[in-house]
C-alpha positions as a printed NumPy array, in Angstrom:
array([[ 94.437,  98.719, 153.922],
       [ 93.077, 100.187, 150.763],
       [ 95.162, 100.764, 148.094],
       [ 95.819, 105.174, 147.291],
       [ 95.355, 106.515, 144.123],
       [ 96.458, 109.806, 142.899],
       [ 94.179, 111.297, 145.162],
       [ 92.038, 109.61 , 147.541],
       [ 88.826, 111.314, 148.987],
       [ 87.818, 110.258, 152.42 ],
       [ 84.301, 108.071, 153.095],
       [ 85.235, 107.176, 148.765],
       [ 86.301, 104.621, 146.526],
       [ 90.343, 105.547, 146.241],
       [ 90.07 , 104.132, 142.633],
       [ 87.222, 106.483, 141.772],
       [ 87.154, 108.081, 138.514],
       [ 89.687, 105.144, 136.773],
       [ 88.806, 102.601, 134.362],
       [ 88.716,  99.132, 136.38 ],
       [ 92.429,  97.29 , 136.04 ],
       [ 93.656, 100.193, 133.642],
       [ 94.278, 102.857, 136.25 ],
       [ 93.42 , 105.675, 133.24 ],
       [ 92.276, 109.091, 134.366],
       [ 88.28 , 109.349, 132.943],
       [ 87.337, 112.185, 131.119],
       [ 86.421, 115.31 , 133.624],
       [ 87.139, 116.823, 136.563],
       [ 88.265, 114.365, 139.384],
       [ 85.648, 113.208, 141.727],
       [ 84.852, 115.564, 144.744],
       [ 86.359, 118.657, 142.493],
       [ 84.92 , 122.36 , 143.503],
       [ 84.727, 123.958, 139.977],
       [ 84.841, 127.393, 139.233],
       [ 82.722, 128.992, 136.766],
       [ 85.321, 129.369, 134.172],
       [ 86.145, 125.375, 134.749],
       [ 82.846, 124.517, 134.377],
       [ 82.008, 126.811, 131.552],
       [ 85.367, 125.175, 129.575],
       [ 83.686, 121.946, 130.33 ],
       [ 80.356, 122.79 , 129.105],
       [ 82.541, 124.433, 125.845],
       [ 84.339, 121.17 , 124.919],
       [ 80.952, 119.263, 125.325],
       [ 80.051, 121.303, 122.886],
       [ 82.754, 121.753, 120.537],
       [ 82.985, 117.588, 120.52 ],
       [ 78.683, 117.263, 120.127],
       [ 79.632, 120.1  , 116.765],
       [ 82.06 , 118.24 , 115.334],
       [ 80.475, 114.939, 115.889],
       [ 77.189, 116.296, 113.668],
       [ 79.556, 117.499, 111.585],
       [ 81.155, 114.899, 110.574],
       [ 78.142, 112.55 , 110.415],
       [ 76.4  , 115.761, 107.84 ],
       [ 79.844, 115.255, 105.588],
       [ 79.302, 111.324, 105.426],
       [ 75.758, 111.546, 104.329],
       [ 76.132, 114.662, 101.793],
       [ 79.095, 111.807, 100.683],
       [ 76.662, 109.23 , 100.438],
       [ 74.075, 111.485,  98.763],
       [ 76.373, 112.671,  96.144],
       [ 77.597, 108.554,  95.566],
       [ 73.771, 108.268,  94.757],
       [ 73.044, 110.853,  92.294],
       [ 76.425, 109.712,  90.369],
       [ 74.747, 106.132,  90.504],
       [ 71.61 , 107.626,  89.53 ],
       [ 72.96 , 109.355,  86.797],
       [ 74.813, 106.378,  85.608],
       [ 71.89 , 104.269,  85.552],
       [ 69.458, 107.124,  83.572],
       [ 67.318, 106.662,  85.053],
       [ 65.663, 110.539,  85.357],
       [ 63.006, 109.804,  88.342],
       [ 65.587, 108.359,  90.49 ],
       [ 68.746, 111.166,  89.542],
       [ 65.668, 113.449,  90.25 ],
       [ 65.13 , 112.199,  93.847],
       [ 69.129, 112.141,  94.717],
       [ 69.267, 115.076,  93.312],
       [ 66.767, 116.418,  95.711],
       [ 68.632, 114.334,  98.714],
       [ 71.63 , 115.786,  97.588],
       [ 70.465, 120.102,  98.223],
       [ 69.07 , 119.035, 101.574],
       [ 72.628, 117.461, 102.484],
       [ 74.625, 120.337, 101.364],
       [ 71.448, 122.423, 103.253],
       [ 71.704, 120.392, 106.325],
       [ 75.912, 120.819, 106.477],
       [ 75.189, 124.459, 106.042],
       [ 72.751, 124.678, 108.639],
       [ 74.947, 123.268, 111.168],
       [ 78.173, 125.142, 110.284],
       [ 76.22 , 128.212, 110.946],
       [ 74.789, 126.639, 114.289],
       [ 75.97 , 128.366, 117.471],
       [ 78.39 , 125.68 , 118.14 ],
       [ 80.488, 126.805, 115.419],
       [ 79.403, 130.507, 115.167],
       [ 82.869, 131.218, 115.413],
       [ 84.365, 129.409, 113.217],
       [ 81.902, 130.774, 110.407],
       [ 82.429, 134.416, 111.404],
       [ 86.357, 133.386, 110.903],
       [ 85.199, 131.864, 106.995],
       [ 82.941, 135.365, 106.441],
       [ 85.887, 137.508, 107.346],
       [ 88.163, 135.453, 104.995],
       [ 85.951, 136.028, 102.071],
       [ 84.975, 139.504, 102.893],
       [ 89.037, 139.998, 102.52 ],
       [ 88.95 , 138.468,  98.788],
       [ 87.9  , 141.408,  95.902],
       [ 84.944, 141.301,  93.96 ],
       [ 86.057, 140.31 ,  90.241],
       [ 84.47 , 143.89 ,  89.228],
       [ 87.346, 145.393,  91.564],
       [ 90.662, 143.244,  90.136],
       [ 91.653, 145.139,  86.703],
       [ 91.799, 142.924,  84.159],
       [ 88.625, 140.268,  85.365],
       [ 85.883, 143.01 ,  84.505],
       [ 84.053, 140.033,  82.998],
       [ 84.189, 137.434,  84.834],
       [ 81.54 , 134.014,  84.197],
       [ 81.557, 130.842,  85.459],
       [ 79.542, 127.706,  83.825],
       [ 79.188, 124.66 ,  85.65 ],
       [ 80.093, 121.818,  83.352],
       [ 79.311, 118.571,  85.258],
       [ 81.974, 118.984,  88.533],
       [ 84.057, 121.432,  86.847],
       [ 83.957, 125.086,  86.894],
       [ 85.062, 127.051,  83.455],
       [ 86.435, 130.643,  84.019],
       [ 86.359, 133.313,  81.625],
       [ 88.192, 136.381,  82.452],
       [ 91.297, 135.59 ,  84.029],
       [ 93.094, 135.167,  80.895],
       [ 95.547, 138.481,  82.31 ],
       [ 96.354, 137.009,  85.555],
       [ 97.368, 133.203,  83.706],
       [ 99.77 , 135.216,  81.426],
       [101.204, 137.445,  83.737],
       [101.937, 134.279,  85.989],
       [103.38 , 132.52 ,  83.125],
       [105.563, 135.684,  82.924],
       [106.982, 135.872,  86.183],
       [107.405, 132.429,  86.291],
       [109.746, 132.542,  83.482],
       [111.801, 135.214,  84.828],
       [112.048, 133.721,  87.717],
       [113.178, 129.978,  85.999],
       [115.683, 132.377,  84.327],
       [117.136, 133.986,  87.678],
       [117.111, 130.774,  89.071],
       [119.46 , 129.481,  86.106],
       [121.898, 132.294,  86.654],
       [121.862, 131.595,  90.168],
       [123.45 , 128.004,  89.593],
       [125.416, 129.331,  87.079],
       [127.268, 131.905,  89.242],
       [127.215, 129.466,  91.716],
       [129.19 , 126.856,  89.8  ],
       [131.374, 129.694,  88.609],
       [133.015, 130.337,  92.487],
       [132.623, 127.024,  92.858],
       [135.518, 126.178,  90.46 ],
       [137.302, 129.61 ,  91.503],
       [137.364, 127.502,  95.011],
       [138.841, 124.339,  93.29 ],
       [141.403, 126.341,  91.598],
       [142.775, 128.347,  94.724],
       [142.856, 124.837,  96.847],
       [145.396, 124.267,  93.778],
       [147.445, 127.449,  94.302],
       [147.683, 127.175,  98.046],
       [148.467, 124.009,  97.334],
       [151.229, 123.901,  95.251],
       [152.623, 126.596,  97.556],
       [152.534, 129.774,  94.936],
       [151.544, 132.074,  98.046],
       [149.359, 131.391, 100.673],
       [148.581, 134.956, 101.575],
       [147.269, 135.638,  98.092],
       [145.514, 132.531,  97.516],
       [144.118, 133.684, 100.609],
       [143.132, 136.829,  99.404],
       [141.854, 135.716,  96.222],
       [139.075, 133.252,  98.045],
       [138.18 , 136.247, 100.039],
       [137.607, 137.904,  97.304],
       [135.934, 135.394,  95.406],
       [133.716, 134.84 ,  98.508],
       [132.232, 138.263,  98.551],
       [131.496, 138.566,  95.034],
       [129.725, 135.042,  95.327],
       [128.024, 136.915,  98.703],
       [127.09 , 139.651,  96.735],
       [125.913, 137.617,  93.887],
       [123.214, 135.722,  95.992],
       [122.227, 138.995,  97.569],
       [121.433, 140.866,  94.389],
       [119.983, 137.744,  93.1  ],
       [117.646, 136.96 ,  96.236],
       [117.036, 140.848,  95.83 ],
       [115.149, 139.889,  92.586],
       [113.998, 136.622,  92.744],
       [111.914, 137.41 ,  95.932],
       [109.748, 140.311,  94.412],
       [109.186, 138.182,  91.41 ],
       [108.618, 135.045,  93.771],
       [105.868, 137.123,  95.934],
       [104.139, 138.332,  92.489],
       [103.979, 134.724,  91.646],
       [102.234, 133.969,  94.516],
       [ 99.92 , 136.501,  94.048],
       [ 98.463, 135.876,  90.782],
       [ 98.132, 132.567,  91.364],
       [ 95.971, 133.133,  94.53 ],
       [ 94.016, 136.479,  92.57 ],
       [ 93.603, 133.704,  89.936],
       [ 92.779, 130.342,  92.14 ],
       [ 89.979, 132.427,  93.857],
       [ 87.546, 132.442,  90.886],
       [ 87.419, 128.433,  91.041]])
């Protein structure tokens, strides 16, 4: 008798569509399958997806290698051969461009053109009316965001400083705690030892509310400028 696997098609090999000794499902529909359109066209989609990212990835390693050859280049000084990586090194970056706006990943680039469509133009953000960026070797300077680093600096500090009171308050209940485990202790009235930690509780309760009240305005502002300000590098 033959041996069954998962599912066995009549007039067939029962150990169709397994690796020989492994018994591992292949890749794909199982042999003898009726697909549907929408099966077939999430087939054909993954084919795809996996052919895109494979090209991908192989574009990234060679714009990787290109740019380890104009750094060589440029180490050696040799002008004629910088020159020529530098020249391998634009049809790279071309090439990766190319095929991230290939139909494979049309998607996926109409996703990146929202996203930047969503960030201002430095002519809208007040303070960045000017705004210039020089390319000094692999580093970009920025002139113009001067406002957003100092208001960032700002905020931070107020918020280092709400931060401190917050511990500060905190350690204050804390040995308000310590000292009414003494008086219930020692037996000087339960009941208003009770009362006191109660009361001691809320104000640290309303403490941390009015101080989470402030902190997370300032903390969201923070975030803020340092995205407004991270976008111009």
């Amino acid at each position: 008798a033959k041996p069954m696997a998962f599912w066995y098609t009549p007039g067939g090999n029962p150990f169709d569509g397994y690796d020989d000794l492994i018994l591992r499902p292949r890749r794909g529909p199982r042999p003898g399958a009726r697909l549907t359109p929408q099966t077939r066209e999430a087939t054909r989609q993954r084919a795809v997806s996996r052919q895109a990212f494979l090209a991908k990835r192989r574009a990234q390693k060679e714009l990787s290698e290109a740019r380890t050859a104009l750094a060589t280049a440029l180490d050696s000084g040799n002008p004629t051969e910088a020159a020529t990586a530098a020249e391998q090194l634009a049809e790279r970056k071309n090439d990766l461009l190319a095929l991230s706006r290939s139909h494979s990943t049309l998607e996926m680039a109409e996703a990146a053109d929202e996203e930047l469509a969503e960030v201002p133009a430095p002519e809208e953000i007040p303070g960045c009316s000017k705004v210039r960026v020089i390319m000094e070797g692999a580093k970009p300077v920025v002139e113009g965001v001067e406002p957003f680093l100092e208001r960032a600096e700002r905020l931070k500090a107020e918020l280092e400083s709400l931060q401190k009171e917050y511990l500060r308050l905190d350690a204050h209940i804390s040995r308000a705690q310590i000292a009414l485990d003494g008086v219930e202790t020692v037996g000087e009235g339960p009941n208003t030892a009770r009362a006191m930690r109660r009361k001691a509780n809320n104000y640290l309760t309303e403490c941390l509310e009015n101080i989470d009240e402030a902190v997370n305005p300032l903390r969201d502002m923070f975030q803020q400028e340092l995205f407004k300000s991270s976008n111009f590098f």
